[in-house]
SEBATOR-387659 format. One record per residue (C-alpha): residue in three letters; x, y, z. Coordinates in steps of 0.02 Angstrom, whole numbers, plus 50000, padded with zeros to 5 digits. Layout:
<pt 'ALA' <X Y Z>>,
...
***
This chain:
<pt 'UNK' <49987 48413 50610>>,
<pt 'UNK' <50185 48391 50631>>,
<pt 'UNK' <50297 48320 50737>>,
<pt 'UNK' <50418 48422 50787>>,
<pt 'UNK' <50541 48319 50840>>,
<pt 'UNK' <50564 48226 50675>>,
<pt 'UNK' <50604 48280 50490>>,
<pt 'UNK' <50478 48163 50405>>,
<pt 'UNK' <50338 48276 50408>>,
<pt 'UNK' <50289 48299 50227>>,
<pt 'UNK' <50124 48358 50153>>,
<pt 'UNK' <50063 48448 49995>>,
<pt 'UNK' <49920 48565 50040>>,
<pt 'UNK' <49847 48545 49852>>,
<pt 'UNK' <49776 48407 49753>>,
<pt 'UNK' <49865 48352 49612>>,
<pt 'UNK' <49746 48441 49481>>,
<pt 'UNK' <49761 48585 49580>>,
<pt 'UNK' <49930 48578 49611>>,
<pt 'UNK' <49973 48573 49420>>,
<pt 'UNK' <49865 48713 49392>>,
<pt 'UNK' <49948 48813 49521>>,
<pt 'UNK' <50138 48764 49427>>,
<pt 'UNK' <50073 48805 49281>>,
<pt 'UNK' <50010 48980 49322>>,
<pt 'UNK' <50178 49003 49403>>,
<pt 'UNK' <50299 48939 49266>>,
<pt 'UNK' <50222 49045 49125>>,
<pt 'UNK' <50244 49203 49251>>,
<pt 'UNK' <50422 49139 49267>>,
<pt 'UNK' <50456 49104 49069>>,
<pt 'UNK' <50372 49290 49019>>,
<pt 'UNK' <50479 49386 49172>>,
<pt 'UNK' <50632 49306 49089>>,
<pt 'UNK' <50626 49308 48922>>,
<pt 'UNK' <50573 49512 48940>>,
<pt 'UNK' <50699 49572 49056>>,
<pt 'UNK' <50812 49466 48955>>,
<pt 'UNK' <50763 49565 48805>>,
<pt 'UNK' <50784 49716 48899>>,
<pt 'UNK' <50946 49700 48965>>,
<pt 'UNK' <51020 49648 48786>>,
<pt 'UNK' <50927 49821 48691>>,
<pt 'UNK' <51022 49940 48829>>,
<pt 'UNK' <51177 49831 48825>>,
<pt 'UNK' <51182 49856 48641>>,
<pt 'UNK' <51157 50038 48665>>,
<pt 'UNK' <51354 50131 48621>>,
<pt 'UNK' <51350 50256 48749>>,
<pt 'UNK' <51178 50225 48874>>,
<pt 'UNK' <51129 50353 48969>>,
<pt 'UNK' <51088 50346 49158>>,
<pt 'UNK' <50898 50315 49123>>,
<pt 'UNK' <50964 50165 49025>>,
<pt 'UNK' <51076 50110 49153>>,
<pt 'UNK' <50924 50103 49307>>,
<pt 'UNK' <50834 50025 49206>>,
<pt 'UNK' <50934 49889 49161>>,
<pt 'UNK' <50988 49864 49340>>,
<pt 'UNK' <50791 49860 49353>>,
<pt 'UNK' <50784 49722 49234>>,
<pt 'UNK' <50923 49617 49322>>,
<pt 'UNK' <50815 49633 49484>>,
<pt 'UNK' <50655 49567 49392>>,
<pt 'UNK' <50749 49448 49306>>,
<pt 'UNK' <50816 49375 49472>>,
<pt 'UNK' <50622 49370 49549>>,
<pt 'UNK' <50574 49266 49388>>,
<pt 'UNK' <50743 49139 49420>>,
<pt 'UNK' <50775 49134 49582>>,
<pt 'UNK' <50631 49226 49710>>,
<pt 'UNK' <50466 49136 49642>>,
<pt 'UNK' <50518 48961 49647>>,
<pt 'UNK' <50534 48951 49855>>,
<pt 'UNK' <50384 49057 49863>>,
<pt 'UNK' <50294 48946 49803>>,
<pt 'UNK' <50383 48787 49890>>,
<pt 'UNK' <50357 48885 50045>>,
<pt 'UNK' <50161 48886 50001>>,
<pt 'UNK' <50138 48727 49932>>,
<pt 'UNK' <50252 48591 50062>>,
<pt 'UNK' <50192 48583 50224>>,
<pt 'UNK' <50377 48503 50289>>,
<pt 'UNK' <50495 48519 50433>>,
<pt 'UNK' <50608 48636 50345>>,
<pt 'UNK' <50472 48742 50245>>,
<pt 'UNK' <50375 48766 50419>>,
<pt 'UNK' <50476 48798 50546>>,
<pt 'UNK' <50534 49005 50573>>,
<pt 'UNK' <50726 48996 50571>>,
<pt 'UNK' <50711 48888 50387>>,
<pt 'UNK' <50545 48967 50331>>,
<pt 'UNK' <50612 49141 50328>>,
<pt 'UNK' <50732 49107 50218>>,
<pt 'UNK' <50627 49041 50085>>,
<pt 'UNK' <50553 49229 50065>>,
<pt 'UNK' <50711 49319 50102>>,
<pt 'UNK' <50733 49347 49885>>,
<pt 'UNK' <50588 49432 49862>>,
<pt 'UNK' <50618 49525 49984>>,
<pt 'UNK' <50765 49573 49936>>,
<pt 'UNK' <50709 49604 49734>>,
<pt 'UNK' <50544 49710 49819>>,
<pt 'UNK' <50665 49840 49926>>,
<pt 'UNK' <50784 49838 49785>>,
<pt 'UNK' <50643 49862 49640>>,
<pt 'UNK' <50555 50013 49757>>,
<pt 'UNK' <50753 50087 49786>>,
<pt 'UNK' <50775 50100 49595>>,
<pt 'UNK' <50624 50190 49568>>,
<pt 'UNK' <50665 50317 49691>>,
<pt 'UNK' <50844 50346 49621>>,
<pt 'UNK' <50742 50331 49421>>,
<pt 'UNK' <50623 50467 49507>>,
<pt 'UNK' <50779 50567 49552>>,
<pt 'UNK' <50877 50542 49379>>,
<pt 'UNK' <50722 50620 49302>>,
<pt 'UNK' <50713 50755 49407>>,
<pt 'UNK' <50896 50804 49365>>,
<pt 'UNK' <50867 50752 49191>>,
<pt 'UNK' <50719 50907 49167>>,
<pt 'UNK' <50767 51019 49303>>,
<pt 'UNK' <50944 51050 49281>>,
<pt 'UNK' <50987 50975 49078>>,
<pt 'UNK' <51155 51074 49068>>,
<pt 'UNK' <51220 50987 49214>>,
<pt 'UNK' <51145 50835 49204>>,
<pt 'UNK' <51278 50726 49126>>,
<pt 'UNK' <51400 50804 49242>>,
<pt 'UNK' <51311 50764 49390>>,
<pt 'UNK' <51264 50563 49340>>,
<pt 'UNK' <51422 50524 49273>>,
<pt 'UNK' <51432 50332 49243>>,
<pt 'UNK' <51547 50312 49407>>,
<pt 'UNK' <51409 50376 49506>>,
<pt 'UNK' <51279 50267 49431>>,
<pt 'UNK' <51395 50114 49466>>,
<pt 'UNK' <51431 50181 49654>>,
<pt 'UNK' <51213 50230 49666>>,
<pt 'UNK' <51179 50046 49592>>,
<pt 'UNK' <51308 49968 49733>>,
<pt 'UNK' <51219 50067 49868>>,
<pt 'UNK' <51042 50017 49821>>,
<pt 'UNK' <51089 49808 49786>>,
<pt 'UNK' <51189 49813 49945>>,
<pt 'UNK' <51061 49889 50052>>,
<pt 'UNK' <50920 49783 49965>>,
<pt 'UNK' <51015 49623 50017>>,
<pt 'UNK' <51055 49692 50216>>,
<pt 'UNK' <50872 49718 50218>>,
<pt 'UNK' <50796 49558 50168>>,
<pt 'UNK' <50920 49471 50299>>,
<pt 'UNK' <50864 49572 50447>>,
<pt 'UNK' <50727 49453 50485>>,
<pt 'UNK' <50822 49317 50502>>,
<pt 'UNK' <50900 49391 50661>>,
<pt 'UNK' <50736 49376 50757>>,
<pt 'UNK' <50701 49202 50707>>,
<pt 'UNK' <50873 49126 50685>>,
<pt 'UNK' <50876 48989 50844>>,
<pt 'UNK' <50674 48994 50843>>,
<pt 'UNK' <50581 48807 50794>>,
<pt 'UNK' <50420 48886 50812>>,
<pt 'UNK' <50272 48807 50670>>,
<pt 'UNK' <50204 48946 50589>>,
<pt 'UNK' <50147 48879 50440>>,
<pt 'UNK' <49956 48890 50393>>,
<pt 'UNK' <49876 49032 50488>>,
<pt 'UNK' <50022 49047 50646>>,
<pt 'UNK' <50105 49217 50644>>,
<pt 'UNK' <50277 49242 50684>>,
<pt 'UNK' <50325 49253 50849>>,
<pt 'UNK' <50449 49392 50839>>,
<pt 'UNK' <50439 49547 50840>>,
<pt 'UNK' <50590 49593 50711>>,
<pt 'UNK' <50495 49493 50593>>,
<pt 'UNK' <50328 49591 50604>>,
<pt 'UNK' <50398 49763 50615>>,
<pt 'UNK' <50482 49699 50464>>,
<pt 'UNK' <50333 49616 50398>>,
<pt 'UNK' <50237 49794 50417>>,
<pt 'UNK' <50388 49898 50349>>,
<pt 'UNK' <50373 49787 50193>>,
<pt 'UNK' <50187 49810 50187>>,
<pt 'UNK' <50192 50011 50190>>,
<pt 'UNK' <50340 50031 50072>>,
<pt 'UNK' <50243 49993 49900>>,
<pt 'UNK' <50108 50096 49910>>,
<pt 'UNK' <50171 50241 50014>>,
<pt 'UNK' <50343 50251 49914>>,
<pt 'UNK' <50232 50220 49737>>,
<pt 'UNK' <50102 50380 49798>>,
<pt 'UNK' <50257 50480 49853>>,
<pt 'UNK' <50363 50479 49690>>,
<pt 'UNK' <50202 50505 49583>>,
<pt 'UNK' <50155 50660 49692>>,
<pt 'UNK' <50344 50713 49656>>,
<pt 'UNK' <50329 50669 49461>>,
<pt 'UNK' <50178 50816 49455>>,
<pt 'UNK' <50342 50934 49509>>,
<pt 'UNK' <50438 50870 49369>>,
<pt 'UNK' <50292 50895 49238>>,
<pt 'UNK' <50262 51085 49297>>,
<pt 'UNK' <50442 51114 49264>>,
<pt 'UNK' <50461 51034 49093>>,
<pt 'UNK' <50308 51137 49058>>,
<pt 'UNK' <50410 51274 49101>>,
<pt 'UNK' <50560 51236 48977>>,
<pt 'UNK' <50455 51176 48846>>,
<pt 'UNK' <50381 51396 48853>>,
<pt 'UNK' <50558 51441 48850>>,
<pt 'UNK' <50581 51331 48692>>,
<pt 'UNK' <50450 51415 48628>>,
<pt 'UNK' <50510 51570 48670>>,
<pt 'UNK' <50667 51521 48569>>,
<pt 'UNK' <50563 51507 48416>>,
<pt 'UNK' <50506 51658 48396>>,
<pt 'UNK' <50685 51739 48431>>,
<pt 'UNK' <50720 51676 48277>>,
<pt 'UNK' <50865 51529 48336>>,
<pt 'UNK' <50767 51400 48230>>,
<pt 'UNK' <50939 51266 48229>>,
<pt 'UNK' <50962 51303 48420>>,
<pt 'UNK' <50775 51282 48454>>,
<pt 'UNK' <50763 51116 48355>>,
<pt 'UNK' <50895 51034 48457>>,
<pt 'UNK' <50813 51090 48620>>,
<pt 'UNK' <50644 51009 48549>>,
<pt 'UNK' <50728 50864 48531>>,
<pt 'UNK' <50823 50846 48688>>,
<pt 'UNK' <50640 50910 48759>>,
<pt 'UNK' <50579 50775 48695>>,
<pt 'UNK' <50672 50654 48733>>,
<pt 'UNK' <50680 50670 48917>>,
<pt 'UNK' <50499 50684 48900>>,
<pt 'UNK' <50457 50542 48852>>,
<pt 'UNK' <50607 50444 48965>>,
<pt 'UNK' <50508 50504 49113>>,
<pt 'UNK' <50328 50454 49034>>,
<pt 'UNK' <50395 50280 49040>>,
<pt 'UNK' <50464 50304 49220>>,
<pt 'UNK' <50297 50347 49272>>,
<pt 'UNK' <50194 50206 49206>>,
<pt 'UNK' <50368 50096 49286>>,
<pt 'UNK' <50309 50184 49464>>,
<pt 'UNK' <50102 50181 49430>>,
<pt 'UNK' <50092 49995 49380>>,
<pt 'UNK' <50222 49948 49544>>,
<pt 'UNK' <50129 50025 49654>>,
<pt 'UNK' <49947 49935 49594>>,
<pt 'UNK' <50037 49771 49566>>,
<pt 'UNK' <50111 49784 49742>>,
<pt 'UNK' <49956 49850 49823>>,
<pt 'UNK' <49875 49680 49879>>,
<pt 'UNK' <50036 49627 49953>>,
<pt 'UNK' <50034 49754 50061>>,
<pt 'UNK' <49839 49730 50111>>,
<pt 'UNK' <49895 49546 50111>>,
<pt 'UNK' <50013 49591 50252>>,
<pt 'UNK' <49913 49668 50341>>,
<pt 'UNK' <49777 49531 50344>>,
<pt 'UNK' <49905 49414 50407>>,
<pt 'UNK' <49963 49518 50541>>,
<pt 'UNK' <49777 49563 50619>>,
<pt 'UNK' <49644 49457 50568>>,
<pt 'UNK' <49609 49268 50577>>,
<pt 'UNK' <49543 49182 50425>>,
<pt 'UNK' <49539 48992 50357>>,
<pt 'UNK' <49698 48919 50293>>,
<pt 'UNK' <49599 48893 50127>>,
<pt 'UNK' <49532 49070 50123>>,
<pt 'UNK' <49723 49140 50203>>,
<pt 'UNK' <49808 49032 50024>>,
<pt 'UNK' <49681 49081 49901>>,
<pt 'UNK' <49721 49281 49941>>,
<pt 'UNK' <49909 49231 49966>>,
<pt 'UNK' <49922 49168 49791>>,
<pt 'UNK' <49815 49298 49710>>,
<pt 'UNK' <49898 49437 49787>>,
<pt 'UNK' <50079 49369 49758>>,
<pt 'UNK' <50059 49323 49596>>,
<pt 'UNK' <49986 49501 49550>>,
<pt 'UNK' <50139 49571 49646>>,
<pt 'UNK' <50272 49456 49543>>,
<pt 'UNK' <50187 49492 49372>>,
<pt 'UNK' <50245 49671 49407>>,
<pt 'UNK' <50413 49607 49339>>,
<pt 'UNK' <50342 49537 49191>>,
<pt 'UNK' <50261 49691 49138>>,
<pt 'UNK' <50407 49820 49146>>,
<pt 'UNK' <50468 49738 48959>>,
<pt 'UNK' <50289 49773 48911>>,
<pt 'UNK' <50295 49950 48948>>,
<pt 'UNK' <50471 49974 48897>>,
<pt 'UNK' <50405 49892 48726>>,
<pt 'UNK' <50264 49994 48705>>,
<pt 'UNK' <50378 50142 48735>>,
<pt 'UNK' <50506 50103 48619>>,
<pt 'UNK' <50516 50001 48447>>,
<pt 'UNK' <50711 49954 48475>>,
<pt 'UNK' <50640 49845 48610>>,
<pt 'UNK' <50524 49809 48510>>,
<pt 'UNK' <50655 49735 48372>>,
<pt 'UNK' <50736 49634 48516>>,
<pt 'UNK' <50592 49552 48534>>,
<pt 'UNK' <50560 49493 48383>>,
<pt 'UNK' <50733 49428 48380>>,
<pt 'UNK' <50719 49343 48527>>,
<pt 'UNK' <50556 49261 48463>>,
<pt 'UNK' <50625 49209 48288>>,
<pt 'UNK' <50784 49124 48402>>,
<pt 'UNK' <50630 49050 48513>>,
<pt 'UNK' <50533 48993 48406>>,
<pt 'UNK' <50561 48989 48209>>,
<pt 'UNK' <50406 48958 48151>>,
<pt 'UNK' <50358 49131 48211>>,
<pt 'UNK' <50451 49246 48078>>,
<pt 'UNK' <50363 49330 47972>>,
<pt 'UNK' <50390 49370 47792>>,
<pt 'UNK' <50334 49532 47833>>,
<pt 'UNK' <50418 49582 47972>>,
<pt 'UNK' <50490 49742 47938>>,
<pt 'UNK' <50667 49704 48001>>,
<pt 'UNK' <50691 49552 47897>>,
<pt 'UNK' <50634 49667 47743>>,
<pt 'UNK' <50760 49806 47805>>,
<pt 'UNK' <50898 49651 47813>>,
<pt 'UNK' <50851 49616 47634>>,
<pt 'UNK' <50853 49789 47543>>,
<pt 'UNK' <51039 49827 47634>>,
<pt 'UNK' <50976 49927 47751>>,
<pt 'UNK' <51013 49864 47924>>,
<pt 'UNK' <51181 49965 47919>>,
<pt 'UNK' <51072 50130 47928>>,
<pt 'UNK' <50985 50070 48081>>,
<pt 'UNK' <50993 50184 48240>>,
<pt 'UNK' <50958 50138 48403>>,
<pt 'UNK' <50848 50261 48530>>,
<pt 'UNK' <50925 50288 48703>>,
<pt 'UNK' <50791 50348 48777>>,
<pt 'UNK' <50651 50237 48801>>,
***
């Protein structure tokens, strides 16, 4: 198919109809990832005083952001050109080395969000001395830098290597498939562990939602109400970090079978690219779908939205839409922001 001692090789392993359809599937997964971690990371950045739920999060957003602008496009160069530089290991591997880096990073944040909300429910008096904002900056440096080490280790096994492995050729080292298997168990194991842990979390808030109760009927009706509320709140911040961790875990989950296909089996290059792009495509629409959740969670994301929508596209405002009605009766001065999704 190549020769390997020239760079001309150049082929396009899709027809033009289906090649459009395939850039078109792609770009609207990259406009929607965008656009919503966009709107997320301008709600928490408009938040006063966010807390360390807010703070993950947005980190979050920044690393689903980055798969939508800068991880998707060489995956799918990588899949599509059949060329000297997209096929051969010590160039290839760098053409998934983003999203690898974004995947470790996304799964790292959801530990440390699994850990916040432990804190957060199990110890509440303490919690805001324990995640001060210092530590979130120094926990957010850890994770990023540790993402990025990670996604570069498997470019140490291939970096002087001009073996073809496009189409259905594995990788001849060995750094790169203990990688490729590491990467293939992380999703699914990590995803089952933290919701396993969350069930802990649940039995204790349990717990301190009988104590509030308990509270009640001592009579401390202004103490109790502010507990409910706190309650509340953390409640429902680690609701939303569940559905974060369930709906990684199942978009991530054919990746990791995908993996494993690769590694052990031998199929058709036409059956190996059709699973290839369902799978990845299911696995990158993960970051598209944390705004969702993070909308359906909260209505100041919500308003962001909208705004964002209106500044899209104009023709989209409605003379009904409640914030434009608030704007107009003098009431946007009175509006209050959540800070707890």
């Amino acid at each position: 198919m190549a020769d390997l001692n020239g760079t001309a090789v150049f082929e396009l392993r899709l027809s033009p109809v289906y090649l459009s359809v395939y850039v078109t599937i792609h770009s609207i997964l990259v406009f929607n990832i965008i656009l919503g971690n966009a709107v997320v990371i301008s709600t928490v950045t408009s938040i006063p005083r966010p807390t360390p739920n807010n703070i993950f999060l947005c980190s979050l957003a920044f690393a689903d952001l980055f798969t939508g602008a800068i991880a998707i496009a060489p995956t799918l160069i990588a899949r599509v050109v059949v060329s000297y530089f997209t096929c051969i290991a010590s160039s290839r591997i760098l053409l998934f080395t983003p999203i690898h880096a974004l995947c470790s990073i996304s799964v790292l944040h959801l530990m440390v969000l699994t850990v916040d909300r432990y804190l957060a429910i199990s110890r509440p008096l303490k919690y805001r001395l324990i995640m001060t904002t210092s530590r979130c900056r120094a926990i957010l440096a850890a994770i990023w830098t540790f993402g990025l080490i990670f996604a570069a280790v498997p470019m140490l096994g291939v970096i002087a290597s001009d073996q073809w492995v496009c189409g259905t050729v594995n990788y001849e080292s060995e750094t790169v498939s203990i990688h490729a298997l590491v990467v293939a168990a992380m999703p699914p194991s990590v995803s089952l562990f933290l919701l396993l842990f969350y069930v802990r979390i649940f039995v204790i808030a349990n717990r301190h939602v009988k104590g509030v109760s308990q509270t009640r009927r001592t009579g401390s009706m202004g103490e109790e109400a502010v507990l409910r509320l706190e309650a509340k709140s953390r409640m429902r911040a680690t609701v939303t970090t569940v559905l974060v961790v369930a709906v990684f875990g199942i978009c991530w989950f054919p990746i990791s079978v995908k993996v494993l296909v690769e590694l052990y089996t031998e199929t058709s290059e036409e059956v190996q690219f059709v699973y290839q792009t369902l799978a990845e495509v299911l696995g990158m629409s993960n970051s598209a779908l944390n705004p969702i959740i993070y909308a359906i969670r909260n209505k100041q994301y919500r308003k962001t939205y909208r705004r964002f929508l209106r500044a899209i596209c104009p023709f989209c405002r409605s003379k009904h839409d409640p914030e434009e009605l608030s704007r107009s009766n003098g009431n946007m001065s009175s509006k209050t922001i959540s800070t707890e999704i």
